[in-house]
ROLUM-772876 format. One record per residue: residue number from 1; x, y, z of N, C-alpha, C in turn; residue in three letters; chain. Coordinates in steps of 0.001 Angstrom, whole numbers, always signed. Example, Ala and Ser with C-alpha at 12.3 -4.5 7.8 and 13.67 -1.06 7.14 Angstrom:
2
<vokol num="1" n_X="+13190" n_Y="-5690" n_Z="+7800" ca_X="+12300" ca_Y="-4500" ca_Z="+7800" c_X="+13200" c_Y="-3300" c_Z="+7800" residuo="ALA" cadena="A"/>
<vokol num="2" n_X="+12850" n_Y="-2250" n_Z="+7080" ca_X="+13670" ca_Y="-1060" ca_Z="+7140" c_X="+12900" c_Y="+30" c_Z="+7870" residuo="SER" cadena="A"/>
//
This chain:
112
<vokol num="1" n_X="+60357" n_Y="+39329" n_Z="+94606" ca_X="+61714" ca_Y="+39318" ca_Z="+95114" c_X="+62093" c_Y="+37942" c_Z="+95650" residuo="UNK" cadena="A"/>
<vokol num="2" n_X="+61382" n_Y="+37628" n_Z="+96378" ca_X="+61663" ca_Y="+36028" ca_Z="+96811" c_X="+61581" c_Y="+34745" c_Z="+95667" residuo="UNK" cadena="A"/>
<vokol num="3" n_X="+61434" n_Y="+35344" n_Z="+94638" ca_X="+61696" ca_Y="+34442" ca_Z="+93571" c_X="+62969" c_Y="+34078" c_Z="+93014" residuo="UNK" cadena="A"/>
<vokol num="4" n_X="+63883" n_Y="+34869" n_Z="+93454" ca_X="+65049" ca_Y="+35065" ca_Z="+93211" c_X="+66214" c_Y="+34718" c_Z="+93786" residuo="UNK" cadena="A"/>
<vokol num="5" n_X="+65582" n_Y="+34552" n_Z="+95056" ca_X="+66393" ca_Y="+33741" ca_Z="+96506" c_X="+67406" c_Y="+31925" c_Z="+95489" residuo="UNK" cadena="A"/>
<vokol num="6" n_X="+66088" n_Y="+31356" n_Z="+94911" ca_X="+67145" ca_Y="+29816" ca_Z="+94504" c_X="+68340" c_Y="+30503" c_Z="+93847" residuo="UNK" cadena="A"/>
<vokol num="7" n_X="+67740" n_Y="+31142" n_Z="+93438" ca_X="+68974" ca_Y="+31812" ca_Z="+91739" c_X="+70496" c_Y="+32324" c_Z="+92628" residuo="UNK" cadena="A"/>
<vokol num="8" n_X="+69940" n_Y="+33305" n_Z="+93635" ca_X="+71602" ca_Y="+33449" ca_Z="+94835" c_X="+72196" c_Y="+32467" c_Z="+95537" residuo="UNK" cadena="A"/>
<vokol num="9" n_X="+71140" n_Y="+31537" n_Z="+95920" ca_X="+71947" ca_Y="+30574" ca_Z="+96554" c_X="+72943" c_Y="+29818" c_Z="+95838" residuo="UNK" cadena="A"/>
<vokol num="10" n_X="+72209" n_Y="+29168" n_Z="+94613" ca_X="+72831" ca_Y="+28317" ca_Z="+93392" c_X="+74236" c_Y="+29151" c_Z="+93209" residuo="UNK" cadena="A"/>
<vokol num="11" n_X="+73920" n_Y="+30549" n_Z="+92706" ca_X="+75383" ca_Y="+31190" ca_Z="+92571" c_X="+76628" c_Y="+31168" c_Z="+93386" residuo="UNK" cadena="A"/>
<vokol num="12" n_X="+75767" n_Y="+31489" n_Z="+94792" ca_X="+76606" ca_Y="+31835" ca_Z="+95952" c_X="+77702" c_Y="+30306" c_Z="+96367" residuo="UNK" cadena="A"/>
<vokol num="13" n_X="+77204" n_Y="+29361" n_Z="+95778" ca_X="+77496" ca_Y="+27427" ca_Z="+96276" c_X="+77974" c_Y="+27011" c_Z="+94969" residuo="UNK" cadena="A"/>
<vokol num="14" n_X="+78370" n_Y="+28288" n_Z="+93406" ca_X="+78604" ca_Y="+26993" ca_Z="+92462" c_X="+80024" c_Y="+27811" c_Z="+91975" residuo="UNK" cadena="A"/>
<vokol num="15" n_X="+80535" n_Y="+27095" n_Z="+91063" ca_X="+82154" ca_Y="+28141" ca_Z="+90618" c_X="+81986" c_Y="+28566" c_Z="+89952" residuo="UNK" cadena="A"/>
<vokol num="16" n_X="+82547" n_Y="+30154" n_Z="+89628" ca_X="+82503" ca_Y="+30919" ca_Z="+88742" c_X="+81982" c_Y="+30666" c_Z="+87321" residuo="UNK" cadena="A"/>
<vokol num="17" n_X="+81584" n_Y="+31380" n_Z="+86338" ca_X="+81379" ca_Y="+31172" ca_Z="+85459" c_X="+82429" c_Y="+31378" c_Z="+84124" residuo="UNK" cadena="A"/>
<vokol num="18" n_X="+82849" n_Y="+32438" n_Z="+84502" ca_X="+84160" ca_Y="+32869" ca_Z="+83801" c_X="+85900" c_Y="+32359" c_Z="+84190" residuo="UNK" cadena="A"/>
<vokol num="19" n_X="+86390" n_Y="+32455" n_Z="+83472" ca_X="+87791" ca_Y="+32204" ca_Z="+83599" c_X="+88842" c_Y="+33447" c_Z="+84640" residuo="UNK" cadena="A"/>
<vokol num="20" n_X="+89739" n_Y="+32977" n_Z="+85099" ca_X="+90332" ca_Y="+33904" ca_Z="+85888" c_X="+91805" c_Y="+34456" c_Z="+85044" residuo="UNK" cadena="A"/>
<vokol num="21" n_X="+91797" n_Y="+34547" n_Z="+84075" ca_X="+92315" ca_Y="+35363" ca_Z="+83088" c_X="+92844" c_Y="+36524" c_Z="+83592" residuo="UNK" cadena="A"/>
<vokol num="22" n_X="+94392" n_Y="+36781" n_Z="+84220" ca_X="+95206" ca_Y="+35462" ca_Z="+83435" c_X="+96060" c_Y="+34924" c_Z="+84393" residuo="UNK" cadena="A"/>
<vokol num="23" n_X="+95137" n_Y="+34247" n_Z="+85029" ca_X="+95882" ca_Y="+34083" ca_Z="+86484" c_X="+95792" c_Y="+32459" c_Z="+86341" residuo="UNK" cadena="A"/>
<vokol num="24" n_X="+94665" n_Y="+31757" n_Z="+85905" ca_X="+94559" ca_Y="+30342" ca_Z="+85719" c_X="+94269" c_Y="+30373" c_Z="+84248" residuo="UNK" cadena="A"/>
<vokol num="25" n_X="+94247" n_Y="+28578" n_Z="+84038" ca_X="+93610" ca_Y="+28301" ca_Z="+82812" c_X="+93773" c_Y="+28735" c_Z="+81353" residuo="UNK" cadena="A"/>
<vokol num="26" n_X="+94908" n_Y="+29799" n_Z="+81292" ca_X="+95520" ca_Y="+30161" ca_Z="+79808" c_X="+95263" c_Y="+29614" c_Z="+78832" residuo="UNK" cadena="A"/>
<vokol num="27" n_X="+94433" n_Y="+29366" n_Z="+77723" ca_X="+94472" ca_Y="+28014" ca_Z="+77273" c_X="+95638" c_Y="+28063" c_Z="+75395" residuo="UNK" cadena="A"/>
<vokol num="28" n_X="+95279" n_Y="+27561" n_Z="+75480" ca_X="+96486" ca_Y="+27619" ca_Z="+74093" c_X="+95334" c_Y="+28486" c_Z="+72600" residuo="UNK" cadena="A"/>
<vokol num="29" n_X="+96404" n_Y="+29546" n_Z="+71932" ca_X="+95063" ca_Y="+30127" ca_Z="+71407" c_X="+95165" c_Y="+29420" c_Z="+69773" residuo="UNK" cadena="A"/>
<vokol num="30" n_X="+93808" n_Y="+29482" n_Z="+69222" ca_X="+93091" ca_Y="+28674" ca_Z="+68193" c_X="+94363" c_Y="+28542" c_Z="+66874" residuo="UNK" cadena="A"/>
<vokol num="31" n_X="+93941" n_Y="+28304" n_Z="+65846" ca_X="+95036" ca_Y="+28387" ca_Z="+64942" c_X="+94479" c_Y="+29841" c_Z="+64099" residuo="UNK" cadena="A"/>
<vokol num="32" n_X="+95350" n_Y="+30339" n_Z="+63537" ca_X="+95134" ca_Y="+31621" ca_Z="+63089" c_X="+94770" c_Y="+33174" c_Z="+64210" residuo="UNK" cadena="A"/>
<vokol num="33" n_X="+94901" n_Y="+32330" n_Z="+65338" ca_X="+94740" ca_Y="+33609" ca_Z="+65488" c_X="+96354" c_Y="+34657" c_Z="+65836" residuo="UNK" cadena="A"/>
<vokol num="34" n_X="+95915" n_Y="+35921" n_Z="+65393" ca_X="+96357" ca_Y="+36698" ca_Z="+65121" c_X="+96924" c_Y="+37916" c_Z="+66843" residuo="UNK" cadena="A"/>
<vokol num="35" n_X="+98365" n_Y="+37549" n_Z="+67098" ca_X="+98720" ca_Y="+37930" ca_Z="+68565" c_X="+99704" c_Y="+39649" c_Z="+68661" residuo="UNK" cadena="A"/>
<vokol num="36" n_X="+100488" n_Y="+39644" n_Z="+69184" ca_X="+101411" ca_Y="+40830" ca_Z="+69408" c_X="+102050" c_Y="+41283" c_Z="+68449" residuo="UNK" cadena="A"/>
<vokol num="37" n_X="+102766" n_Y="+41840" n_Z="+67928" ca_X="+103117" ca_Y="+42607" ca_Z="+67169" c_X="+104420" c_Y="+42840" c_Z="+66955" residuo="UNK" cadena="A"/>
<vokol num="38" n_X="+105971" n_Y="+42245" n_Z="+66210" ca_X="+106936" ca_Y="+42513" ca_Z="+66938" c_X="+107682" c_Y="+43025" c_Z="+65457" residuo="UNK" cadena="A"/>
<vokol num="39" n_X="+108669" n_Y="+44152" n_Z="+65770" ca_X="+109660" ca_Y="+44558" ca_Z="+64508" c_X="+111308" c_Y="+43491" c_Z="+64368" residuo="UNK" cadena="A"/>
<vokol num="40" n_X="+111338" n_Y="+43073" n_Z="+63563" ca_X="+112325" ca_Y="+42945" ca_Z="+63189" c_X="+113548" c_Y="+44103" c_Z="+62593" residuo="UNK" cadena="A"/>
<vokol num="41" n_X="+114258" n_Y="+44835" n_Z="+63820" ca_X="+114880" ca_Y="+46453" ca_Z="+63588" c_X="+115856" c_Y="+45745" c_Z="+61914" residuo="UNK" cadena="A"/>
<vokol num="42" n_X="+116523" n_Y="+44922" n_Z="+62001" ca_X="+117792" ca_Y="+44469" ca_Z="+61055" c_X="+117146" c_Y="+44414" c_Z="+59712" residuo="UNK" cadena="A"/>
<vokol num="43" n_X="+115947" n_Y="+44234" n_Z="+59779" ca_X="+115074" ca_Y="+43787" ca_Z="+57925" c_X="+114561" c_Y="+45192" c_Z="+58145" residuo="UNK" cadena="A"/>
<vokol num="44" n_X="+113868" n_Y="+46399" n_Z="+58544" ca_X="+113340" ca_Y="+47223" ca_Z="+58632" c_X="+114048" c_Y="+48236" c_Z="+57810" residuo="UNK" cadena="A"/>
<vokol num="45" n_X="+113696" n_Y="+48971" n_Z="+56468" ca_X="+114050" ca_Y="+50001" ca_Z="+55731" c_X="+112981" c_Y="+51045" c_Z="+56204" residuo="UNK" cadena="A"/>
<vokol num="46" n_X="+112421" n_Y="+51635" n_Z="+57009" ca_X="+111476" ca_Y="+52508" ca_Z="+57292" c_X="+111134" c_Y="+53125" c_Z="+55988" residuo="UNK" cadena="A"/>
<vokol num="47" n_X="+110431" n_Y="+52119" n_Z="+55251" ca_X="+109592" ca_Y="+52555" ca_Z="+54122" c_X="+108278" c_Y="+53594" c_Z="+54476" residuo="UNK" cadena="A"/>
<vokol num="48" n_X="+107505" n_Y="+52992" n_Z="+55666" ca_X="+106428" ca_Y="+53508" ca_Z="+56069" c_X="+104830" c_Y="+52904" c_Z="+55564" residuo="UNK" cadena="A"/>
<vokol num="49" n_X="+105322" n_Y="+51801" n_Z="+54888" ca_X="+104389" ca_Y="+51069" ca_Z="+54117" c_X="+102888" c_Y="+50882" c_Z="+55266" residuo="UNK" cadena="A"/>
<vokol num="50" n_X="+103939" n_Y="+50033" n_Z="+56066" ca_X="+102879" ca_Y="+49811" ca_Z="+57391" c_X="+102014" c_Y="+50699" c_Z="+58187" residuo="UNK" cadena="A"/>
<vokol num="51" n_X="+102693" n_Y="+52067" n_Z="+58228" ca_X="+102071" ca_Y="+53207" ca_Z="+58884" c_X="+100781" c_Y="+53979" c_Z="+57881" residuo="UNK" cadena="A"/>
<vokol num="52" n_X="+100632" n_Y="+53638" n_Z="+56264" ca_X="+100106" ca_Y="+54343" ca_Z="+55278" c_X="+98908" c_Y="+53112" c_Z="+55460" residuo="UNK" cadena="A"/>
<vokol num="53" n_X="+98930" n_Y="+51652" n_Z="+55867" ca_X="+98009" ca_Y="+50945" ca_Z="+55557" c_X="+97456" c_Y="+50450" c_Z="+56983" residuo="UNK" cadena="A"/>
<vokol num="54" n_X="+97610" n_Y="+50901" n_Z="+58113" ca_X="+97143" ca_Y="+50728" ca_Z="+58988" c_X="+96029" c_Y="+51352" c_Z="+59613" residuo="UNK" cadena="A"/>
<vokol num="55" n_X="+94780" n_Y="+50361" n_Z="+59322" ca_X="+93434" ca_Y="+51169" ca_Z="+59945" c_X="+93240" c_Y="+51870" c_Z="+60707" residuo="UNK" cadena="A"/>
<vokol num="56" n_X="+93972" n_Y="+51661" n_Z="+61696" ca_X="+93659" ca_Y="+52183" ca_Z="+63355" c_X="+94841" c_Y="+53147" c_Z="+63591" residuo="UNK" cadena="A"/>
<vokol num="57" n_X="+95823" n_Y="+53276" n_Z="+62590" ca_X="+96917" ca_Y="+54641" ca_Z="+62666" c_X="+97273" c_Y="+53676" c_Z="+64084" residuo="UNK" cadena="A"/>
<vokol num="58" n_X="+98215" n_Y="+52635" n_Z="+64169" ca_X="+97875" ca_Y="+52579" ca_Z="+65361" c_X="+99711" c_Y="+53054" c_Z="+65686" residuo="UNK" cadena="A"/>
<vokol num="59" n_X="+100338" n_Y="+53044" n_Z="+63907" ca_X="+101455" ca_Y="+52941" ca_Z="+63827" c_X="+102478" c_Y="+54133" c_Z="+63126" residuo="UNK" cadena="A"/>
<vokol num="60" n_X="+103492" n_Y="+55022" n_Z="+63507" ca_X="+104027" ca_Y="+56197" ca_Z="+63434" c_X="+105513" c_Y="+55959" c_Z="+62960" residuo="UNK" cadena="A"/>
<vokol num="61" n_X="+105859" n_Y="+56565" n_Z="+61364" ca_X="+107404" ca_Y="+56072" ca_Z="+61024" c_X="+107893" c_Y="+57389" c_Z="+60977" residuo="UNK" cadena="A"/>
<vokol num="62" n_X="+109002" n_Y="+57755" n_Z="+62139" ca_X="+109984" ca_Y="+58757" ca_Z="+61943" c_X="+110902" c_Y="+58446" c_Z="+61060" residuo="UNK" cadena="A"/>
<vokol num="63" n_X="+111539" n_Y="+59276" n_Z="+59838" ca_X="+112547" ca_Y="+59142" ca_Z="+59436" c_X="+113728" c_Y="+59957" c_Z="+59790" residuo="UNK" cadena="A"/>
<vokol num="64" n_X="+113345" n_Y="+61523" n_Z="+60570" ca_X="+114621" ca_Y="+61774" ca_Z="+60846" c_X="+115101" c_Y="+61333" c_Z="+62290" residuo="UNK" cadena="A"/>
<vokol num="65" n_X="+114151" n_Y="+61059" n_Z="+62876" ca_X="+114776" ca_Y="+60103" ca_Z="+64404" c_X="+115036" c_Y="+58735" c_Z="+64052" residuo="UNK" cadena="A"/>
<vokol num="66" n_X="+114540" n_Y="+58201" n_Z="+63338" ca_X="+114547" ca_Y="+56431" ca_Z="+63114" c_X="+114189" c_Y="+55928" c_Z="+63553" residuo="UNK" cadena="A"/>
<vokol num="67" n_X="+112955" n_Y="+56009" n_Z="+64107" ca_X="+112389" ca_Y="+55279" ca_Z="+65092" c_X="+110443" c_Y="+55125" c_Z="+64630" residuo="UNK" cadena="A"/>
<vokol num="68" n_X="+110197" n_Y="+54150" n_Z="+65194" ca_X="+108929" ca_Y="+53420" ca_Z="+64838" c_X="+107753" c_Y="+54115" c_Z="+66236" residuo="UNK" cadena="A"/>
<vokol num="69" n_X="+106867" n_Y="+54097" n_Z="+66309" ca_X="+105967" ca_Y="+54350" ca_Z="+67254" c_X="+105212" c_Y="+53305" c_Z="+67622" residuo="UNK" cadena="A"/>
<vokol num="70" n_X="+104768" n_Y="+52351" n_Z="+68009" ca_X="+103571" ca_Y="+51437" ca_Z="+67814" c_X="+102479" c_Y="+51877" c_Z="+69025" residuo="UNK" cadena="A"/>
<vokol num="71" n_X="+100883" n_Y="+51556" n_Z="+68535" ca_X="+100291" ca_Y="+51662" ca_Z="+69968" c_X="+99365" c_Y="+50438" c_Z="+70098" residuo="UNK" cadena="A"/>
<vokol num="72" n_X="+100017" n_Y="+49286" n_Z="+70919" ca_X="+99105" ca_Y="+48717" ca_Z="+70923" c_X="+97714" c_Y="+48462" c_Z="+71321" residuo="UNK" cadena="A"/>
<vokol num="73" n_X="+97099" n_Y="+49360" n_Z="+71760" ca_X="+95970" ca_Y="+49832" ca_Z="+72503" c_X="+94842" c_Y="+50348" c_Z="+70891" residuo="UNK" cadena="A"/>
<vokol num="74" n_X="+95397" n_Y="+51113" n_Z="+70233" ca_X="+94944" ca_Y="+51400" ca_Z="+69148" c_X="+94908" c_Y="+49804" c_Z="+67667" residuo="UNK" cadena="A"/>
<vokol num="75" n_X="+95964" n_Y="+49580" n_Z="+68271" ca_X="+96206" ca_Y="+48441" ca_Z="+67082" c_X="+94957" c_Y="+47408" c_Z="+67422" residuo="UNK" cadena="A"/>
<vokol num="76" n_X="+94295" n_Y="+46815" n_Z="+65884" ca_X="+93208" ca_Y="+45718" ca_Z="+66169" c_X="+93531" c_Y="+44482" c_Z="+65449" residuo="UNK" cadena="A"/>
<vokol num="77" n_X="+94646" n_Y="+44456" n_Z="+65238" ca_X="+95481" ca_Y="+43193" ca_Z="+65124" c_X="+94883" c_Y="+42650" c_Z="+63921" residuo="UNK" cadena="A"/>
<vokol num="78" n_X="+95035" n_Y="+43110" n_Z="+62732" ca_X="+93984" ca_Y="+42824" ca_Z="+61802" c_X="+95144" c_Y="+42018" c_Z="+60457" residuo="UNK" cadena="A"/>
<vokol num="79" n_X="+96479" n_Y="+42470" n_Z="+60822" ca_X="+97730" ca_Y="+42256" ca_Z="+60091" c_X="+98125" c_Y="+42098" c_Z="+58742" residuo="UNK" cadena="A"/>
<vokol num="80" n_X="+97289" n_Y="+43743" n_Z="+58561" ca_X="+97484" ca_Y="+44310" ca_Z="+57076" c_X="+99069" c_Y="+44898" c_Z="+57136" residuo="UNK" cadena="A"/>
<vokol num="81" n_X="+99476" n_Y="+44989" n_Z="+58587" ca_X="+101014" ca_Y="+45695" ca_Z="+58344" c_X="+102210" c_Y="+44463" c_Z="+57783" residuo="UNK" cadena="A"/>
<vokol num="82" n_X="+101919" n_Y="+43763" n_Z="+58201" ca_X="+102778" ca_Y="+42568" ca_Z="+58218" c_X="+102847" c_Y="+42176" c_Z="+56924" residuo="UNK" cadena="A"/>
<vokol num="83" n_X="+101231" n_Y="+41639" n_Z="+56372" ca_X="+101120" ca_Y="+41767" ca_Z="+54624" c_X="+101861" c_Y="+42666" c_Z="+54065" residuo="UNK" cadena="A"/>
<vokol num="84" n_X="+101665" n_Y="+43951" n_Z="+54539" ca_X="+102441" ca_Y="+45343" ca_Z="+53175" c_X="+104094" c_Y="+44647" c_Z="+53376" residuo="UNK" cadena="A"/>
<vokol num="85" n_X="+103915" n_Y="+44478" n_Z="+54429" ca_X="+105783" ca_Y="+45207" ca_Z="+54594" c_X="+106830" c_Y="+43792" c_Z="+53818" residuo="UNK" cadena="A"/>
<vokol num="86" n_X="+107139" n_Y="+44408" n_Z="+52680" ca_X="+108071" ca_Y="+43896" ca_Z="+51877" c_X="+109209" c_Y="+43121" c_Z="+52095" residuo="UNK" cadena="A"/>
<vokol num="87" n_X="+109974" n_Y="+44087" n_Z="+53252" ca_X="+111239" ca_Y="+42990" ca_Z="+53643" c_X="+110903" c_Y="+42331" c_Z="+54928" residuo="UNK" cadena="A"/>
<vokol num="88" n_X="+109559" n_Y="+42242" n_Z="+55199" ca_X="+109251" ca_Y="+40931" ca_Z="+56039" c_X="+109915" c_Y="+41096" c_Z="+57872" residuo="UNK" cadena="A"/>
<vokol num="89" n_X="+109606" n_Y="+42552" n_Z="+57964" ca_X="+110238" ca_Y="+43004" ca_Z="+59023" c_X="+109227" c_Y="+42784" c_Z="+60243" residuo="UNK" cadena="A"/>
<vokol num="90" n_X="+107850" n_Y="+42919" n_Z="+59618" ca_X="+107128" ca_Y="+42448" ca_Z="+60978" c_X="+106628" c_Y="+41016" c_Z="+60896" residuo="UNK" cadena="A"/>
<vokol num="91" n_X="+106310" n_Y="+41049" n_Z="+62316" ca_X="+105731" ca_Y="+39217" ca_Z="+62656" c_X="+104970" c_Y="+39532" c_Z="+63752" residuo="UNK" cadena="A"/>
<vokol num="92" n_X="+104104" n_Y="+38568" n_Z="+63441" ca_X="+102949" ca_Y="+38423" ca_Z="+64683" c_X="+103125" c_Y="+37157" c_Z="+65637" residuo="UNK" cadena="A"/>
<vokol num="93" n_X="+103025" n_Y="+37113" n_Z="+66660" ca_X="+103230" ca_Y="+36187" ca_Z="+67641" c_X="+101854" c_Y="+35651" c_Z="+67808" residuo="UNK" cadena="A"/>
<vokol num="94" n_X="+101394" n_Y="+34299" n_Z="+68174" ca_X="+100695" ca_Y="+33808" ca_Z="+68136" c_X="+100264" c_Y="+33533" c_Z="+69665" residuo="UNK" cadena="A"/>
<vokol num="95" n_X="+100581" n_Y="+34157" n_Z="+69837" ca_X="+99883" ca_Y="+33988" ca_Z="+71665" c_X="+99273" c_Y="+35651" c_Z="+71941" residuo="UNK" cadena="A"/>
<vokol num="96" n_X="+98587" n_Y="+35305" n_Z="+73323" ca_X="+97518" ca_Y="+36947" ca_Z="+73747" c_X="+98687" c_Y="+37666" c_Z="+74082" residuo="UNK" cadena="A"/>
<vokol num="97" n_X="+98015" n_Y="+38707" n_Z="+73623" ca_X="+98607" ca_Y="+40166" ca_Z="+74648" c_X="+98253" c_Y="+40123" c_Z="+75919" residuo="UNK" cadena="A"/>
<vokol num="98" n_X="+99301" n_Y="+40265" n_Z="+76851" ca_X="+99034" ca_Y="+40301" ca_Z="+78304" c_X="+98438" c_Y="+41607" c_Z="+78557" residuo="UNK" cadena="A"/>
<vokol num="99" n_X="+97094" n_Y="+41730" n_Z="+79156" ca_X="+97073" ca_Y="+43088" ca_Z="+79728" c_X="+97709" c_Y="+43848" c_Z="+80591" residuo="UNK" cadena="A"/>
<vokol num="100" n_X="+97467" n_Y="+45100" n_Z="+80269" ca_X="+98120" ca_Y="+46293" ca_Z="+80788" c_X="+97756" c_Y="+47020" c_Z="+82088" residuo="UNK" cadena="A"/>
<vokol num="101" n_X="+97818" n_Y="+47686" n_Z="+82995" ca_X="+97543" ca_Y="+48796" ca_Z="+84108" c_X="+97900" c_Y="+50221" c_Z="+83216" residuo="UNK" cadena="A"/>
<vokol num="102" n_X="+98562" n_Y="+50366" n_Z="+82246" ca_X="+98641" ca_Y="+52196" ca_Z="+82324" c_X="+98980" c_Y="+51596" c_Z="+80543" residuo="UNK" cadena="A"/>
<vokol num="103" n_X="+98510" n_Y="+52775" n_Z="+79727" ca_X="+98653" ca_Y="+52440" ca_Z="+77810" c_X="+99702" c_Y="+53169" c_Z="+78093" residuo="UNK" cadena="A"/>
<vokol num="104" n_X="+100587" n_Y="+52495" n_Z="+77167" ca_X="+101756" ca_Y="+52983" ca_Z="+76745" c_X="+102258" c_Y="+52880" c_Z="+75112" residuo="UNK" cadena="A"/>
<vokol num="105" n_X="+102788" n_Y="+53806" n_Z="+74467" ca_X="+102876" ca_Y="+53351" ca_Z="+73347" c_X="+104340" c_Y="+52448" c_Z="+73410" residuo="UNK" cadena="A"/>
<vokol num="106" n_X="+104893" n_Y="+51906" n_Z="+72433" ca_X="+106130" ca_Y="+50952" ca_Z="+72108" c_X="+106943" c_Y="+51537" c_Z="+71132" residuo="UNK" cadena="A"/>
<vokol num="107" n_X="+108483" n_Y="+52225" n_Z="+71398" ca_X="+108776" ca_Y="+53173" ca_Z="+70441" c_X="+110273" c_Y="+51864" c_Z="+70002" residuo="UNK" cadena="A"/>
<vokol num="108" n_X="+110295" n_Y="+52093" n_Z="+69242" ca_X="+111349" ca_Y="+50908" ca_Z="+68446" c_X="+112388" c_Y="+52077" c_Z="+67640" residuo="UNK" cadena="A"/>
<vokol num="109" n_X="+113421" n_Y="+51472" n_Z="+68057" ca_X="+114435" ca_Y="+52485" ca_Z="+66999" c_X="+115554" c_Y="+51833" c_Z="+66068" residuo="UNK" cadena="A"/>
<vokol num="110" n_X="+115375" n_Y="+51946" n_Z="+64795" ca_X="+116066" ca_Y="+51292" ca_Z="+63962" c_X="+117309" c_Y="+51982" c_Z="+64047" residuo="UNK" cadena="A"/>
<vokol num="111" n_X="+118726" n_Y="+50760" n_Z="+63807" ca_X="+119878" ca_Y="+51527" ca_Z="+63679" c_X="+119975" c_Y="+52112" c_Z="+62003" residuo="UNK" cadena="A"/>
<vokol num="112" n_X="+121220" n_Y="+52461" n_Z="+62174" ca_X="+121663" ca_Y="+53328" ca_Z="+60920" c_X="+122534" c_Y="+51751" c_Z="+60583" residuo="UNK" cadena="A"/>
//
């Protein structure tokens, strides 16, 4: 046990090891990587393309409400939806997802 004493002190006297995420130090993220998730409602034909090719189901197309479901909690940002979707309705943002306190899904509603 007393072997272990340098190892607490060193800790207890040096700075963190990790980042304080996301409170400091944000840093700008790499190229390619792959961020949030956003609909473009005006290009959106609720084909459903995106909801049929999405691994993680993370994504739900009503057609008689008109409205989109997203969950980003389920979603693994992998952006096979973005590929399918034809009229170029989704886009990925290139910065992190801010974390959350409570999952919520993201319900989007296309007009008529």
């Amino acid at each position: 046990m007393a072997w272990m004493f340098p190892t607490i002190i060193k800790n207890l006297f040096s700075r963190p090891a990790t980042r304080r995420y996301p409170f400091k130090d944000i840093r700008e993220p790499f190229p390619g990587y792959r961020g949030k998730i956003y609909w473009d409602v005006s290009k959106c034909d609720l084909c459903g393309d995106c909801a049929r090719v999405c691994p993680a189901e993370a994504i739900e197309v009503s057609l008689e409400n008109r409205q989109i479901k997203y969950d980003p909690f389920k979603c693994i940002y992998c952006g096979t939806c973005m590929q399918t979707c034809l009229p170029m309705a989704i886009s990925q943002d290139k910065y992190y997802t801010k974390p959350a306190a409570a999952k919520a899904v993201e319900t989007i509603s296309v007009p008529v």
